[in-house]
N, C-alpha and C positions, 0 to 999 in steps of 0.2 A: 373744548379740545382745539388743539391748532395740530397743521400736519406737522410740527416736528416731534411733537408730543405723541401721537399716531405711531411715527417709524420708530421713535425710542422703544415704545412697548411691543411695537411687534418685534423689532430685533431682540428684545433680552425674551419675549415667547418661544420664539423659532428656536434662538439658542440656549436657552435658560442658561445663562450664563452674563454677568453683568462684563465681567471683562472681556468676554467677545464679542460682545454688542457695543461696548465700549468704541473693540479695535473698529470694528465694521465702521462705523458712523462717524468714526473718525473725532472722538468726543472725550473726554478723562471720566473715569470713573465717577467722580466727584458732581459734571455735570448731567452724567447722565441719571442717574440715584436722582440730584434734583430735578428733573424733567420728569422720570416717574412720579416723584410724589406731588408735583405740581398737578399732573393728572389726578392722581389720586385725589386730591382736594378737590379739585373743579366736579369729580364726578361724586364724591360722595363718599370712597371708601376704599378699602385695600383691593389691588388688583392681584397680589405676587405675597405669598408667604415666604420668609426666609429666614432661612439659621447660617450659623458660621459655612455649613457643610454643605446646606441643602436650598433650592428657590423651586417654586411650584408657584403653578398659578391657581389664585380662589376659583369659587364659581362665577363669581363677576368677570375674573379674568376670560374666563373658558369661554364666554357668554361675548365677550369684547372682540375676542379674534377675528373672528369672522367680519364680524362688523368693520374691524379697523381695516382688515384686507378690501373689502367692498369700499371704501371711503378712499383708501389710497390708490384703487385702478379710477375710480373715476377721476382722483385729481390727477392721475395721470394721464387719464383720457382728456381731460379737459384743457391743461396743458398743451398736450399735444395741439388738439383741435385749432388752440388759440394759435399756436405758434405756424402751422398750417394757413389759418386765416392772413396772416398777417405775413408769409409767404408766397401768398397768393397761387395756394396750392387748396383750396378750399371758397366755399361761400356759395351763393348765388343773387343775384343783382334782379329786379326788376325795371324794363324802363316802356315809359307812356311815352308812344310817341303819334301823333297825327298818322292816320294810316295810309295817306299822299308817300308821306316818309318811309313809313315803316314796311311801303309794299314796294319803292323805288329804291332807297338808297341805302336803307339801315341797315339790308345784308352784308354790303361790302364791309361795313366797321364793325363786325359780329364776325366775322370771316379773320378780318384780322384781329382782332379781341382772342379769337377762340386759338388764332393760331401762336400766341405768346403765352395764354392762360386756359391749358385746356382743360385744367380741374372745376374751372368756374362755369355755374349753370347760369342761364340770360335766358329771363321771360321777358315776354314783349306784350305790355297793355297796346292795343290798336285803338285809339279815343280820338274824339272833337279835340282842336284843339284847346278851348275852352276847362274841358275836364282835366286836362292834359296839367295846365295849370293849379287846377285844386288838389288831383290825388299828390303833385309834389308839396304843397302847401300842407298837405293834411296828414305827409310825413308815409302815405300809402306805396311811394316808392322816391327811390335818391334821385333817379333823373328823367326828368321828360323831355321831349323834342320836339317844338312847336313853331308857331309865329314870333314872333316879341311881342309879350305882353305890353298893352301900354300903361299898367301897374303894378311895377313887380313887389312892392313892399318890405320884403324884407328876405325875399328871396335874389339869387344871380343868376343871369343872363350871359351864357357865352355865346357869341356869333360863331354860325358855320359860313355861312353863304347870305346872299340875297336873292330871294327869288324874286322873277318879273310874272306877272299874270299873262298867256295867252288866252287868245279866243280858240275854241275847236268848233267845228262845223263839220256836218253830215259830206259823205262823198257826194262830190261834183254839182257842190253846192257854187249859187250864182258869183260870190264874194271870192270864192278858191283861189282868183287867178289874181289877188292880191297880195303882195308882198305884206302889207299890213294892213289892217282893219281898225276904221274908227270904230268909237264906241255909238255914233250918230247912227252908222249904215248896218252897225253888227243890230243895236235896236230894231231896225225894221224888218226883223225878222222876231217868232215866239224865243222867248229869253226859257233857258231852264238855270238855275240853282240850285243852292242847299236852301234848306228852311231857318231859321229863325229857332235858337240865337248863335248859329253857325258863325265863327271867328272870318269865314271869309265872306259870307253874305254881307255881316257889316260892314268889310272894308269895301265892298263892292259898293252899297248903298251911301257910305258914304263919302268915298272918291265920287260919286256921280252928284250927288246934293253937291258939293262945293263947285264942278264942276256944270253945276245949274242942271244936268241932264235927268227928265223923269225915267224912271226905273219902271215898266212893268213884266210882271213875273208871269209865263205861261204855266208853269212846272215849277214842284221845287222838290227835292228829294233830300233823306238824310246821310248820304254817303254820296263823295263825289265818285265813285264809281258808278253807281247808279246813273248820277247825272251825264257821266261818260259813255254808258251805253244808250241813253234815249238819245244823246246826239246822234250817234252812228244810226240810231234807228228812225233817223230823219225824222226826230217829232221837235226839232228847234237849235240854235244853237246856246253856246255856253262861252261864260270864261273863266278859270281856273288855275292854279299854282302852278309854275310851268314841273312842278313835280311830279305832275298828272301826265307830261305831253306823251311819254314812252307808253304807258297804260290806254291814253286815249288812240294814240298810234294803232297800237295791238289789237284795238276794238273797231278797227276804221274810221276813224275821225281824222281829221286835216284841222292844224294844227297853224297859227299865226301869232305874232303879236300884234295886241290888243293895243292902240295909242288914243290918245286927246282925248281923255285924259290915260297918260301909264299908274300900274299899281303896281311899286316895289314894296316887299316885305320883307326883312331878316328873320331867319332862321336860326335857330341856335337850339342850346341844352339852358335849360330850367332847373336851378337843384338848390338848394338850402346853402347857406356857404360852406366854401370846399372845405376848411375845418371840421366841419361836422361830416363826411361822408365818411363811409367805409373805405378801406382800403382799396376792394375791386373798384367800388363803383369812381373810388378821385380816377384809377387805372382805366376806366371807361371812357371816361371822360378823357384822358389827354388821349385813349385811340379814337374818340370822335376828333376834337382839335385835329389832331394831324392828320386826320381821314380829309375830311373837308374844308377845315378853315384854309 
């Protein structure tokens, strides 16, 4: 069955009449008869008894009705929906973003997101940057917001920003009254981190190896939040994506750039190519671009 075959017979049902279901459908006699019996083939047998005077439907027909009306609201539900989606009066998006991100900055472009497209629902994975990576790779959601990967494969990289690493340190710590802090004199002090294999530990470990500087770790936690309250709770200091510095602010931390050696990273969205996104989510994407780029 196909749906014009569907309205053919329920119009000549409704009205048992071929030439008002004819006018209806906007069809000639001639085509509609054929579209009947094309059903009737494909299904197997007569739907509609007829004489010069008289049309009735068999019991196959009686038996069809219902069915064909059930079959025609969903295509018309479905229809709708699509066209809905694709108005961007429907959907809902997932996106992974580094939770540095996701607890600083990603409100603002969910704010304005929400305020062009308020039909659309936005979850937010909070992940390592790391994961952040795979769940878009593994197709788990269209967009994530991370570091730049240094192998993105066959995925795209749009830049937002670049962020600079600060050091944060406990109140009224000896260093404070620095404008900036080496990574020499921030070391002589207990280091805390994230643990291993946190996207920013490595770039820590390794800016410091090229930069010849040993790294030793007093702490290392698996959320830089964590690591943002043991500063404040004077058990060492840290240095982190300056995406942290309002959070670590909040928690009482003192806040510096971190130099000799500096660590810049870009930031951007991670997503499949823009061909292949949804509708919302390409719409996501250009309100992060002009949020932050």
């Amino acid at each position: 069955m196909n749906v014009k075959q569907v309205k053919a017979f329920l119009a000549v049902a409704e009205s048992m009449s071929f030439a008002s279901a004819a006018t209806q459908l906007h069809l000639s006699q001639p085509a509609l008869s054929l579209s009947i019996k094309s059903l009737e083939d494909n299904l197997g047998g007569k739907l509609f008894t007829r004489t010069t005077r008289h049309i009735a439907l068999t019991p196959e027909g009686e038996a069809l009705v219902p069915i064909a009306r059930r079959l025609l609201a969903q295509w018309e539900n479905a229809e709708d929906e699509m066209q809905q989606r694709f108005a961007l009066q429907l959907g809902k998006i997932t996106i992974a973003s580094m939770p540095s991100f996701a607890a600083s900055l990603l409100p603002k472009a969910i704010r304005n997101y929400h305020a062009s497209y308020p039909n659309i629902q936005v979850a937010i994975d909070d992940v390592l940057s790391d994961v952040v990576v795979e769940m878009v790779r593994n197709n788990q959601v269209e967009l994530g917001i991370s570091f730049e990967p240094s192998n993105l494969v066959d995925l795209s990289f749009y830049p937002l920003y670049e962020d600079r690493f600060i050091a944060i340190l406990p109140k009224d710590h000896p260093l404070e009254d620095q404008t900036t802090i080496s990574w020499r004199a921030l070391l002589e002090y207990d280091f805390i981190t994230l643990q291993r294999p946190s996207s920013v530990r490595t770039m820590i470990e390794s800016t410091l190896h090229k930069a010849g500087i040993e790294l030793n770790v007093a702490f290392d936690a698996h959320q830089l939040a964590t690591v943002g309250r043991m500063v404040s709770e004077g058990m060492g200091v840290a240095v982190v994506p300056a995406l942290c510095r309002q959070q670590a602010i909040e928690q009482g931390a003192t806040c510096r750039p971190v130099i000799e050696p500096e660590i810049r990273r870009r930031v951007g969205v991670i997503c499949q190519p823009r061909s292949n996104l949804s509708i919302a989510a390409a719409a996501m994407l250009d309100v992060l671009m002009n949020t932050y780029a």
